[in-house]
PDB file of the backbone (N, CA, C, O) and the ligand in Angstrom, with CONECT records:
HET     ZN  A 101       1
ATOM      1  N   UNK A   1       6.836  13.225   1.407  1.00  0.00           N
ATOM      2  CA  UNK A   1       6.316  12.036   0.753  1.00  0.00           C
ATOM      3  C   UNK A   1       5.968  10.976   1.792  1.00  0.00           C
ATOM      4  O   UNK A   1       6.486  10.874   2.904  1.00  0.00           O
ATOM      5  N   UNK A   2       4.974  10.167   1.247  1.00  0.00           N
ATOM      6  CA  UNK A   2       4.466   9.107   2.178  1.00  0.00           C
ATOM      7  C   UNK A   2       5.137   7.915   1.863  1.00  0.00           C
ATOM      8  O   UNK A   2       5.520   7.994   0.696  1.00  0.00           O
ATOM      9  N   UNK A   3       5.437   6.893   2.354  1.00  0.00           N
ATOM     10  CA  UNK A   3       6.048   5.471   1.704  1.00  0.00           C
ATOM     11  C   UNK A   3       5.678   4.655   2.834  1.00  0.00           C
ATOM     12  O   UNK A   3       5.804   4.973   4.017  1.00  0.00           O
ATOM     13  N   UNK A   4       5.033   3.160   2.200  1.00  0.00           N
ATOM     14  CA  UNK A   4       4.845   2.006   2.591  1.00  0.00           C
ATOM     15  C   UNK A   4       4.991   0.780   1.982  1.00  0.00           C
ATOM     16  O   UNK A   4       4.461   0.362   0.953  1.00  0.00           O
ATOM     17  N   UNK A   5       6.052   0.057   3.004  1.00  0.00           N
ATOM     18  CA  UNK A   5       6.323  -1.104   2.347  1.00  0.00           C
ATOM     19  C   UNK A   5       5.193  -2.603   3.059  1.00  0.00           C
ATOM     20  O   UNK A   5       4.895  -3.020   4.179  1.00  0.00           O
ATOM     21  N   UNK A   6       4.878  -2.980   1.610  1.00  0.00           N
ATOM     22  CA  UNK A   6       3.730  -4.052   2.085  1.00  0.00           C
ATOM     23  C   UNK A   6       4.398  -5.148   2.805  1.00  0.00           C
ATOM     24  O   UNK A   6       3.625  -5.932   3.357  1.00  0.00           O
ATOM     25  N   UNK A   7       6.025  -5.452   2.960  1.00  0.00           N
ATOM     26  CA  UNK A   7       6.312  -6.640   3.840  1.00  0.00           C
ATOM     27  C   UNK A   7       6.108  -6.489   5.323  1.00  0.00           C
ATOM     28  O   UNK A   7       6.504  -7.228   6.225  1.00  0.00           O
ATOM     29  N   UNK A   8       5.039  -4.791   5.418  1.00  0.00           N
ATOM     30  CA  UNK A   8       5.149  -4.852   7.369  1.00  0.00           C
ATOM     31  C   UNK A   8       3.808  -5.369   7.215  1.00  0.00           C
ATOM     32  O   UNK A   8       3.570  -6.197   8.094  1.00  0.00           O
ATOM     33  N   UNK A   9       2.832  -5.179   6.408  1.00  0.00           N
ATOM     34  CA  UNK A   9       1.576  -6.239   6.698  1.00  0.00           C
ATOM     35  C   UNK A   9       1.573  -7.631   6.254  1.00  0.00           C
ATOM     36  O   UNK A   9       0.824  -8.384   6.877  1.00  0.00           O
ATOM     37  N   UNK A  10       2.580  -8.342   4.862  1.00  0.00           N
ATOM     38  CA  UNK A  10       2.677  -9.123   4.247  1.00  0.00           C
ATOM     39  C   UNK A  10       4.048  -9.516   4.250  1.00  0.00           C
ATOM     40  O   UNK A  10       4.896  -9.204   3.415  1.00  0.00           O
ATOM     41  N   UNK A  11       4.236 -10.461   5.594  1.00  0.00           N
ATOM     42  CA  UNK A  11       5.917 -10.821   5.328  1.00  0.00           C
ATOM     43  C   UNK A  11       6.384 -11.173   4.503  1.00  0.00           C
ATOM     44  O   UNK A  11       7.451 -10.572   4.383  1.00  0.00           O
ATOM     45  N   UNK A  12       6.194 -12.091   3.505  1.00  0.00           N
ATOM     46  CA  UNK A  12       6.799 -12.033   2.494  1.00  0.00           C
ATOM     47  C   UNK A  12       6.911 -11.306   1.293  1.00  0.00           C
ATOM     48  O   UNK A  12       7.741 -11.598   0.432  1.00  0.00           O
ATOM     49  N   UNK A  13       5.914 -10.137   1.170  1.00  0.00           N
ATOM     50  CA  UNK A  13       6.213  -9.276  -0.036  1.00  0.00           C
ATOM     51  C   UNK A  13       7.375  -8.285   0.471  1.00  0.00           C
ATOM     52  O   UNK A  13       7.689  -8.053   1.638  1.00  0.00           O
ATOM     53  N   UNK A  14       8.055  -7.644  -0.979  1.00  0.00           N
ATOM     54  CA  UNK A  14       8.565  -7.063  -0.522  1.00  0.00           C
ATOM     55  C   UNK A  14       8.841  -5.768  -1.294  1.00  0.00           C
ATOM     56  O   UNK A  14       9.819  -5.021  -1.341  1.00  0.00           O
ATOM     57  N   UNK A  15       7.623  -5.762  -1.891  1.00  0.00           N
ATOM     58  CA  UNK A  15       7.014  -4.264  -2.656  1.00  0.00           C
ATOM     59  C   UNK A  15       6.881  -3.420  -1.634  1.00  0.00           C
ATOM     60  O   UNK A  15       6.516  -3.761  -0.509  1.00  0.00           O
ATOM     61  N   UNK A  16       7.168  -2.295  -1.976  1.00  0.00           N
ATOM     62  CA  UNK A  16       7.129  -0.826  -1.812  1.00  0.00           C
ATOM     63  C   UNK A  16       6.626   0.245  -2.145  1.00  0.00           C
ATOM     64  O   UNK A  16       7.232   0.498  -3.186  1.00  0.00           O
ATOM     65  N   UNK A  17       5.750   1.256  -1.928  1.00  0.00           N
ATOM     66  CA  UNK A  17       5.151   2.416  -2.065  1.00  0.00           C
ATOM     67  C   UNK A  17       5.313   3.866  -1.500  1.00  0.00           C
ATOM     68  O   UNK A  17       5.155   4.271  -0.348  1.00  0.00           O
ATOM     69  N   UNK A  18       5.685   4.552  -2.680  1.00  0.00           N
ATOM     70  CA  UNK A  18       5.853   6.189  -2.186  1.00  0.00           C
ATOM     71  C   UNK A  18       4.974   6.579  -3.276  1.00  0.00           C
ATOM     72  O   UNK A  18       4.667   6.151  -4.388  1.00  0.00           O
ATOM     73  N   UNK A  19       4.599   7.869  -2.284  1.00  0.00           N
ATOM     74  CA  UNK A  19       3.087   8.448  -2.586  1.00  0.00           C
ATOM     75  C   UNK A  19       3.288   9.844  -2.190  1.00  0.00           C
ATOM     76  O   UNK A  19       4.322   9.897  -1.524  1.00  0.00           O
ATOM     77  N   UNK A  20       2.654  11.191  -2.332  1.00  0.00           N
ATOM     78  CA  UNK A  20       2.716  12.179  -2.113  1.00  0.00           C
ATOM     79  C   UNK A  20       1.827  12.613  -0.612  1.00  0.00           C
ATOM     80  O   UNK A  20       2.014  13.515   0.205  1.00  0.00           O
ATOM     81  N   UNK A  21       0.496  11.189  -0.725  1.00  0.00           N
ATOM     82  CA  UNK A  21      -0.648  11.036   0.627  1.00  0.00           C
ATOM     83  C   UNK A  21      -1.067   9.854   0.522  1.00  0.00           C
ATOM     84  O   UNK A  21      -1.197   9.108  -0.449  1.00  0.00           O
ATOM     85  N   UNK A  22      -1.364   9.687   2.113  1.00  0.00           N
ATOM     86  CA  UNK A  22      -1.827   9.264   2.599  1.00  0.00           C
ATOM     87  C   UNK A  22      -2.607   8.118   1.350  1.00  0.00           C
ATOM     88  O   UNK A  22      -2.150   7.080   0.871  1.00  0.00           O
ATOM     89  N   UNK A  23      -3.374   8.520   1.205  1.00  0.00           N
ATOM     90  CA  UNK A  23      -4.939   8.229  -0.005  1.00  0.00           C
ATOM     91  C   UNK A  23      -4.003   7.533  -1.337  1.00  0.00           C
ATOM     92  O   UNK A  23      -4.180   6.362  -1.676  1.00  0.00           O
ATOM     93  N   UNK A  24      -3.242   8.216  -1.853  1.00  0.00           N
ATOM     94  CA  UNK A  24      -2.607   7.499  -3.127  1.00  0.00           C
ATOM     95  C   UNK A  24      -2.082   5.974  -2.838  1.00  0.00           C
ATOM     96  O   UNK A  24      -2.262   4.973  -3.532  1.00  0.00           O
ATOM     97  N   UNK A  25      -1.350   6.111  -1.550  1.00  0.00           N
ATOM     98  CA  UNK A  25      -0.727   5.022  -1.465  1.00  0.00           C
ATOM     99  C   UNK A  25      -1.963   4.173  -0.719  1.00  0.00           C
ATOM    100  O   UNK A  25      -1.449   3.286  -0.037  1.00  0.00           O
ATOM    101  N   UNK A  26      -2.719   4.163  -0.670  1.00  0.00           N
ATOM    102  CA  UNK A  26      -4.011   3.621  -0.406  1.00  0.00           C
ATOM    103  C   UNK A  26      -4.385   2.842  -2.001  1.00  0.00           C
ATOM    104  O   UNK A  26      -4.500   1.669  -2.357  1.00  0.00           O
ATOM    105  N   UNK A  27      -4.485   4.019  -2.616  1.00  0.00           N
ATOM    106  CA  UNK A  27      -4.869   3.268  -4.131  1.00  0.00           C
ATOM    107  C   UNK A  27      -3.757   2.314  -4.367  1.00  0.00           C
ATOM    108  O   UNK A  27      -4.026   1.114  -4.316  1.00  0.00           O
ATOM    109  N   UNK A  28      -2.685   2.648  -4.588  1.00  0.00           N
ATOM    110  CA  UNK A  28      -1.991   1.745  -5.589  1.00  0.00           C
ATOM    111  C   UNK A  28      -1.580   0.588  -4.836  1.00  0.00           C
ATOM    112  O   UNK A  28      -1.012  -0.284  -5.493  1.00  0.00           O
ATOM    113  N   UNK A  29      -1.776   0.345  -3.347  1.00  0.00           N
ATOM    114  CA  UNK A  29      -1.566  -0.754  -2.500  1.00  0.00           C
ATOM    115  C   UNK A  29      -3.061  -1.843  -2.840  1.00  0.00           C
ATOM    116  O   UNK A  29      -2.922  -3.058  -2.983  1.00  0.00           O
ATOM    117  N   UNK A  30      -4.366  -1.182  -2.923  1.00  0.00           N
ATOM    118  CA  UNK A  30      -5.348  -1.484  -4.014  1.00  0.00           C
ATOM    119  C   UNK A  30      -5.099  -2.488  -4.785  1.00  0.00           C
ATOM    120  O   UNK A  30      -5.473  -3.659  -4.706  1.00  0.00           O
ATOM    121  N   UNK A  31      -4.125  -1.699  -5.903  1.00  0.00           N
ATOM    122  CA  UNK A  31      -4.003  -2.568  -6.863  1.00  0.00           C
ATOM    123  C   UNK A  31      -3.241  -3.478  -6.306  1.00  0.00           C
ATOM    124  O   UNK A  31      -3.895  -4.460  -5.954  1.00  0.00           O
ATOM    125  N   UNK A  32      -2.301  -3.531  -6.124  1.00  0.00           N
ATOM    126  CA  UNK A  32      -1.366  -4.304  -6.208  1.00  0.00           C
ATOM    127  C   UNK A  32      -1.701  -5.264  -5.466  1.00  0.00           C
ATOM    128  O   UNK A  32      -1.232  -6.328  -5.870  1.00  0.00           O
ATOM    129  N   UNK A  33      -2.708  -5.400  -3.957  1.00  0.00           N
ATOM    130  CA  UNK A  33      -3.072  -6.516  -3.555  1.00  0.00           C
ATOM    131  C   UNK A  33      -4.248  -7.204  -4.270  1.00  0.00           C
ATOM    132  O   UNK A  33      -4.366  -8.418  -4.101  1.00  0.00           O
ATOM    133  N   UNK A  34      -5.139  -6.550  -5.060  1.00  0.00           N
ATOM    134  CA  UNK A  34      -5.406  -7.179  -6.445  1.00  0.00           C
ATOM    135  C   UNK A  34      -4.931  -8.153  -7.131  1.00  0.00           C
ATOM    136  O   UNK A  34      -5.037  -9.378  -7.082  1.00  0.00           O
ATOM    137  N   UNK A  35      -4.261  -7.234  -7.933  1.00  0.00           N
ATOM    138  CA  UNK A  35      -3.274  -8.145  -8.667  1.00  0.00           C
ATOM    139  C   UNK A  35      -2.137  -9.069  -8.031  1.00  0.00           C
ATOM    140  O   UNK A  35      -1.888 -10.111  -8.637  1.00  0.00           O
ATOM    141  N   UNK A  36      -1.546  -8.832  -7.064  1.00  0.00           N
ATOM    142  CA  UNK A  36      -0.287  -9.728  -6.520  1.00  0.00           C
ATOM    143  C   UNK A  36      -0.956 -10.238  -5.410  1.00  0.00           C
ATOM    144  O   UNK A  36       0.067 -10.837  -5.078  1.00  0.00           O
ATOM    145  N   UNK A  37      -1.773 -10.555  -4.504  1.00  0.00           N
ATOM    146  CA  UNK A  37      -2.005 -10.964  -3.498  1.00  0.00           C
ATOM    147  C   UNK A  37      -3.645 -11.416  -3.924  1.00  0.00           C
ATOM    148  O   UNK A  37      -4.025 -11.907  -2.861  1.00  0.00           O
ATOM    149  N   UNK A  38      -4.433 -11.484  -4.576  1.00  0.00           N
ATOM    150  CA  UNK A  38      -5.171 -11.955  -4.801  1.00  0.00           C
ATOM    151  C   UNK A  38      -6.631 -11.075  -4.270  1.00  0.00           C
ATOM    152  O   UNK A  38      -7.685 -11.381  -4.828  1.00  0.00           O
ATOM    153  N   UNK A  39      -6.643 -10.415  -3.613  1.00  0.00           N
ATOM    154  CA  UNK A  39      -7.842  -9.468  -2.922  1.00  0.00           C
ATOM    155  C   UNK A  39      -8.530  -8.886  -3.998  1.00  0.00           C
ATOM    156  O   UNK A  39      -7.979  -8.153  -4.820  1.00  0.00           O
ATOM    157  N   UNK A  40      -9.807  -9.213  -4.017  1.00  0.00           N
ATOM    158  CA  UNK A  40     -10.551  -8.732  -4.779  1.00  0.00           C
ATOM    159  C   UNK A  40     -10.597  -7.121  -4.212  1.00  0.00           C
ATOM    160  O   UNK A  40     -10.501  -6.217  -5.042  1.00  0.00           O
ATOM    161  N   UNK A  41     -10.782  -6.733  -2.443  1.00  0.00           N
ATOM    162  CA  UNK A  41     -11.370  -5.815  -1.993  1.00  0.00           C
ATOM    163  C   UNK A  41     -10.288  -5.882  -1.014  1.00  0.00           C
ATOM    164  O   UNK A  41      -9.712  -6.961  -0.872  1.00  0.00           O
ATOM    165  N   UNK A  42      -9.949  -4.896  -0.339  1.00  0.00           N
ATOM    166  CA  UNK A  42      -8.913  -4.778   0.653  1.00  0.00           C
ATOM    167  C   UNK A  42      -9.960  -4.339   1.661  1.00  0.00           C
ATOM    168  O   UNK A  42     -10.699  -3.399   1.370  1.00  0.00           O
ATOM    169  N   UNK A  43     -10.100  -5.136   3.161  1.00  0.00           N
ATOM    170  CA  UNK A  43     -10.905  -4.890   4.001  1.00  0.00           C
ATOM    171  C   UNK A  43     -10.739  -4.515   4.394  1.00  0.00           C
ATOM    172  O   UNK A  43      -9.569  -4.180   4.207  1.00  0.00           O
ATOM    173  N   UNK A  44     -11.369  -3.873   5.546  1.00  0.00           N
ATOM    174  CA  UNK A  44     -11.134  -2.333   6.154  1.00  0.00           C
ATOM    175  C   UNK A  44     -10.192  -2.595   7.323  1.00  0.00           C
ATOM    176  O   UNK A  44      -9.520  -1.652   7.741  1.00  0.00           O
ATOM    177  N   UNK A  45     -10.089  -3.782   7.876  1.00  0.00           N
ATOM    178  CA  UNK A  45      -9.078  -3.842   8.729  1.00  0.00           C
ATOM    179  C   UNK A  45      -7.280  -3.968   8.232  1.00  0.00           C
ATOM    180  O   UNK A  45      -6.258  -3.622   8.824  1.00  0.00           O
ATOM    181  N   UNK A  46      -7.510  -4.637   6.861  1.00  0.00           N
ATOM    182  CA  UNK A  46      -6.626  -4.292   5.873  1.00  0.00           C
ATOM    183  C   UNK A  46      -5.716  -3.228   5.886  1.00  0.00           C
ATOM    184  O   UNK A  46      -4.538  -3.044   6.191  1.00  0.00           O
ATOM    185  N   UNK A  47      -6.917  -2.422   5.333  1.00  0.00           N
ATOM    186  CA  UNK A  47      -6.594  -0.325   5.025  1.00  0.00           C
ATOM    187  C   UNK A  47      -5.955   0.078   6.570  1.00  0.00           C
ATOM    188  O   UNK A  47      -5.369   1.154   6.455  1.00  0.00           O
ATOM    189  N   UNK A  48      -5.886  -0.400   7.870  1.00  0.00           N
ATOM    190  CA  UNK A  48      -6.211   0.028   8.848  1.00  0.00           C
ATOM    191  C   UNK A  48      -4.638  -0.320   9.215  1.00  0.00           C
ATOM    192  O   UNK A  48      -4.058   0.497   9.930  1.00  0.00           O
ATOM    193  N   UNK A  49      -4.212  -1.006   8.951  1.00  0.00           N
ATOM    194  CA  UNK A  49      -2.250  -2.156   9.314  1.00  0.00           C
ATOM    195  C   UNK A  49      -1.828  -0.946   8.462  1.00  0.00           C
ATOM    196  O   UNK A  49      -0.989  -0.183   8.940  1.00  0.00           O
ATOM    197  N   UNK A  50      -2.550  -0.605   6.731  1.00  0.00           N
ATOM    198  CA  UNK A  50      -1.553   0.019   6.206  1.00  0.00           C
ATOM    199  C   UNK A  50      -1.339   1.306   6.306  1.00  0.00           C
ATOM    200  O   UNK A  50      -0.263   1.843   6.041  1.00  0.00           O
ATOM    201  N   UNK A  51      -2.561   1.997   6.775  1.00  0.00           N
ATOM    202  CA  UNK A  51      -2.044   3.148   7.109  1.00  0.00           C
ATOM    203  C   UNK A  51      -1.590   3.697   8.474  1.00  0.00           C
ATOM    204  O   UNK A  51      -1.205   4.859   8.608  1.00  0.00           O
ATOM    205  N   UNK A  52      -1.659   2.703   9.596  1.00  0.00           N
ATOM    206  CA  UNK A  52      -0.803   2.863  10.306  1.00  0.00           C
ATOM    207  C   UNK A  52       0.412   2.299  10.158  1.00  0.00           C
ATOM    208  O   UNK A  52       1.038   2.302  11.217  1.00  0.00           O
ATOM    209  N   UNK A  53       1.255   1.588   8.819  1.00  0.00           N
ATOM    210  CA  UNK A  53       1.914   1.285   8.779  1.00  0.00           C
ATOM    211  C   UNK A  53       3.207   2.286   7.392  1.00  0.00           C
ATOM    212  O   UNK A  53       4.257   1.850   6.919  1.00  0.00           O
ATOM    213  N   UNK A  54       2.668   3.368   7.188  1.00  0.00           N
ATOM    214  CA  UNK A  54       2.883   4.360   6.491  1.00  0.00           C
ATOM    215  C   UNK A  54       4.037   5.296   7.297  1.00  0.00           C
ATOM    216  O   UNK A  54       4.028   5.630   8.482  1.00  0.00           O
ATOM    217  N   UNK A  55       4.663   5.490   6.640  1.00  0.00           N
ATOM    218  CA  UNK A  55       5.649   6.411   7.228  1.00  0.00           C
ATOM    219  C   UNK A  55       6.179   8.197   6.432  1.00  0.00           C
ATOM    220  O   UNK A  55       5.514   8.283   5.399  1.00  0.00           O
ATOM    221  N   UNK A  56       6.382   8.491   6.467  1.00  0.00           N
ATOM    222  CA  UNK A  56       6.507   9.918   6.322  1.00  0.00           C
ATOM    223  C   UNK A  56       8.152   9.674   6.250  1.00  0.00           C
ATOM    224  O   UNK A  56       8.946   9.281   7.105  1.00  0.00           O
ATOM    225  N   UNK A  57       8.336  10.114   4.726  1.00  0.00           N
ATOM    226  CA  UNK A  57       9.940  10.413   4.210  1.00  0.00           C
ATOM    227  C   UNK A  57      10.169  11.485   3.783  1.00  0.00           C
ATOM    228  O   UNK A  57      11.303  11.766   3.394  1.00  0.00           O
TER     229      UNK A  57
HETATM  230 ZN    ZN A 101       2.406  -6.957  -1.339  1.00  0.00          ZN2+
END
């Protein structure tokens, strides 16, 4: 499983994501900076913190 927690790009959140890949936890980090962080669009330098910020559990 994949897991990323958004407080290593967003110090103060302190939501969490496990995912089966890479890509899922891509989506639902999506939403959630959507909805909780306000991003209409997560920019590509964005996508780029979080998936090097992904870890393998
Ligand atoms: Zn967050």
């Amino acid at each position: 499983m994949k897991q990323f927690a958004c407080g290593d790009v967003v110090p103060s959140c302190g939501r969490t994501f496990t995912a089966p890949a890479d890509d899922d936890i891509l989506t639902a980090v999506a939403g959630h900076a959507r909805e909780d962080h306000g991003l209409a669009e997560v920019p590509a330098g964005l996508v780029d913190q979080v998936r090097a910020a992904i870890r393998t559990v």
